[in-house]
N, C-alpha and C positions, 0 to 999 in steps of 0.2 A: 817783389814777391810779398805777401801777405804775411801776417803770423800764423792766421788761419789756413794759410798753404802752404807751411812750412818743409823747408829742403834741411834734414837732421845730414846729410853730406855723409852719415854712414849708419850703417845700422842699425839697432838698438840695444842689440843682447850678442853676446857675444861666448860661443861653445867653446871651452877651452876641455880636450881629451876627450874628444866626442865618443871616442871605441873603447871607455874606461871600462876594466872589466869589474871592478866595484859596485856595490849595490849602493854605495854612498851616490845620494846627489850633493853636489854644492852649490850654493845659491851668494851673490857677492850685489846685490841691490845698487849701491852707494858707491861700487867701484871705479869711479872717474868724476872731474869736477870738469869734462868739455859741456861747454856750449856752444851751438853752430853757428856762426856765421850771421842767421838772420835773424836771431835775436838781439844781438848788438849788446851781449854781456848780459843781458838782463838788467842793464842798467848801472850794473855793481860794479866798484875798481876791484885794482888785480887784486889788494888783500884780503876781500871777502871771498871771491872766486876760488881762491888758491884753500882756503879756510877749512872749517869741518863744517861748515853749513852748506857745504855745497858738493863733500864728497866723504867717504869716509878713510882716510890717512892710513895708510899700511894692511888695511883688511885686505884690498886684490894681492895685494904679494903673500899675505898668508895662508890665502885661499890656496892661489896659485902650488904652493909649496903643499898643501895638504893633497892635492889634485895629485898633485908627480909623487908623493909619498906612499899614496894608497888606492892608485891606478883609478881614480874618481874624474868621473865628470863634473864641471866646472859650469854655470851659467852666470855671466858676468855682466852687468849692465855697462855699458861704453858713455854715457850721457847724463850730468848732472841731475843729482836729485832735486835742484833748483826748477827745473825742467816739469820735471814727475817724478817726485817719491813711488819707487817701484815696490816699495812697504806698505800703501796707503791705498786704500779703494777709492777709485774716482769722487765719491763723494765726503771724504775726509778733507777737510779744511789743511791739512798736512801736505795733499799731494800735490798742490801747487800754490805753493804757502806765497802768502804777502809780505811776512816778514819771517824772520828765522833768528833767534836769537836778539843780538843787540842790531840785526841789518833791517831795513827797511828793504824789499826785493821791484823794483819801480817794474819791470817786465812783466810781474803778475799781479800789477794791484787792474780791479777791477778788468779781468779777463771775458770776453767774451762767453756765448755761448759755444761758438762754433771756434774760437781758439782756443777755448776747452777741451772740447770732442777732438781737433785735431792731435793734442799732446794724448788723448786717452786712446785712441786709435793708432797715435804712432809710433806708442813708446808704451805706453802701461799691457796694452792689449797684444803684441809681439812677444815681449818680454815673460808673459806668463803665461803665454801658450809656449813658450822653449822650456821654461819648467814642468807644465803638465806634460811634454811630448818627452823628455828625459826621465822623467818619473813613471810615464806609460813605459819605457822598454827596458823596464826594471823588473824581475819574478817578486820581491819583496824591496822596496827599496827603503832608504832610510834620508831621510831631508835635514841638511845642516845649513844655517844662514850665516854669515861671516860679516862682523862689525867690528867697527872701534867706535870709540867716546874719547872725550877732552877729559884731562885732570881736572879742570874747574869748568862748573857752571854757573853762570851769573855772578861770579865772584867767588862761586865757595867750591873750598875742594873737595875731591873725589876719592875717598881712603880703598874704596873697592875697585881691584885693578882688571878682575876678570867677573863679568855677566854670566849665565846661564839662563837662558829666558826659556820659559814655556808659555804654552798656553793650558788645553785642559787636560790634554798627554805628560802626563810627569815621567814617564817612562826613560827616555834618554836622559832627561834632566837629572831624575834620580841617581841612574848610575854612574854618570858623568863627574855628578858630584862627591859620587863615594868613591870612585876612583882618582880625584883631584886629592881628594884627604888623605890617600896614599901614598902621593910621588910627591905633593908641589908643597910648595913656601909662600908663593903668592896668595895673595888675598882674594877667594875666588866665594861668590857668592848667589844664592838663587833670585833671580827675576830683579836685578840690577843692573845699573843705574836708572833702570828702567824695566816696564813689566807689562803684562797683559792691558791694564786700567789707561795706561798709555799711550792703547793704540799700536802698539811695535809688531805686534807678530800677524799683522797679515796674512803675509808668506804661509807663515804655518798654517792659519786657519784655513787660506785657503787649496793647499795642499798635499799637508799632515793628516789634518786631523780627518776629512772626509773619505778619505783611503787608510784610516787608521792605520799609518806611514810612521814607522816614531821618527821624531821630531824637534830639534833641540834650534834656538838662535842664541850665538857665540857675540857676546862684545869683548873687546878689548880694549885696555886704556892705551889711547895712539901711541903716548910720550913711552910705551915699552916698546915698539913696532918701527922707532924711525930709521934704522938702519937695514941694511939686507940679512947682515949676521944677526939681528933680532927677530927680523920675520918669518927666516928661516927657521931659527932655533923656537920659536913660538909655533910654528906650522909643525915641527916637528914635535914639540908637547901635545899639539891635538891631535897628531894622529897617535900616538899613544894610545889616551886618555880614551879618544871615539873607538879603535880597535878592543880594547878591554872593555867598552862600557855595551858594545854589543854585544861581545862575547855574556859579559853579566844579563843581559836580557833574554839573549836565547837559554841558557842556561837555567832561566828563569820560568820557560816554557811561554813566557809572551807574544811570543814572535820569531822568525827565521829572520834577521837583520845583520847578515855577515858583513861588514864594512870592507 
């Protein structure tokens, strides 16, 4: 079989609490480091594979845990972002990057035309038609993106343990973050370790902001997420923080956004 005719051996997106009665959507991009079969690794050993280049570390268990907390549907990618960054519009150098970090990625150096279109088709275009269809059978819905990050990049370290990213909706971000200055201790910060200028909130833009959805993307530093009692107990600060920080929006006369 081809590249260009590729067998992904299972789907691309995966609905975790389809019948959630939450207006929350959840979105988990990055949630798995599989690659199928007939890519043949993408070239890479197990240690890059297994890496955060290739998936994001503890974000589907937090997801997961926010989903069963707050009766929320889940949309979860199953298929390395090595593949297709499900973050990244087909024509971002991002979304099937040639190198990532310190890895050289050999499976997508000089890609086709049509083994392009195949991963855009098989995996980018799926994937956010299951978010626009879970967002369509919402009366008001509200869209959270679910990430971690590494303590260090390129060598240097990371002192901000929690992200709040937006884009040009500060709406959730705002409250989010007046309700984090409430309850938490951690280091939680606006439009880090990463932000708009970045490239990162796709997702949101494309839709958040066109359905004026409010809209918030969650990173997390992994190295707090690596156990189950960590993900849990982090899954359970964001549903917190998201239940309060709607409450403050509606309250605010913004929006109808009950989480």
């Amino acid at each position: 079989m081809s590249a260009a005719e590729p067998d992904f051996q299972i789907p691309p997106v995966r609905i975790v609490n389809p019948a959630g009665s939450s207006a929350l959507v959840l979105v988990c991009e990055h949630a798995s480091p599989h690659i199928p079969d007939c890519y043949d690794h993408l070239g890479l050993p197990l240690e890059a594979r297994k890496a955060h280049i290739a998936w994001d570390p503890g974000a589907l268990a937090v997801a997961e845990r926010l989903s069963k907390r707050l009766d929320a549907t889940l949309v979860a990618g199953t298929l390395s972002r090595l593949l297709y960054d499900c973050n990244r519009p087909p024509d971002a150098p991002g979304a099937m990057p040639e190198r990532s970090e310190v890895f050289d990625i050999p499976g997508n150096i000089q890609l086709s035309v049509e083994e392009r279109a195949a991963r855009i088709d098989g995996i980018y275009a799926p994937f956010h038609a299951a978010v626009a269809d879970r967002l369509a059978r919402k009366s008001a819905p509200v869209l959270v993106t679910v990430h971690s990050f590494t303590p260090t990049f390129h060598g240097h370290p990371r002192s901000v343990e929690i992200g709040l990213l937006h884009d040009s909706d500060t709406r959730l971000a705002d409250a989010m973050l007046s309700t984090a200055a409430q309850h938490n201790t951690l280091s939680v910060e606006r439009n880090a370790p990463y932000g708009p200028d970045d490239g990162v909130t796709h997702t949101l833009q494309r839709h958040g902001l066109p359905g004026n959805h409010p809209n918030l993307m969650i990173e997390i530093r992994n190295d707090l997420i690596t156990t189950k009692a960590e993900q849990n107990a982090m899954g359970d600060m964001f549903a917190q923080w998201i239940t309060q920080a709607s409450r403050q929006i509606e309250a605010a006369g913004d929006i109808q956004c009950s989480a």
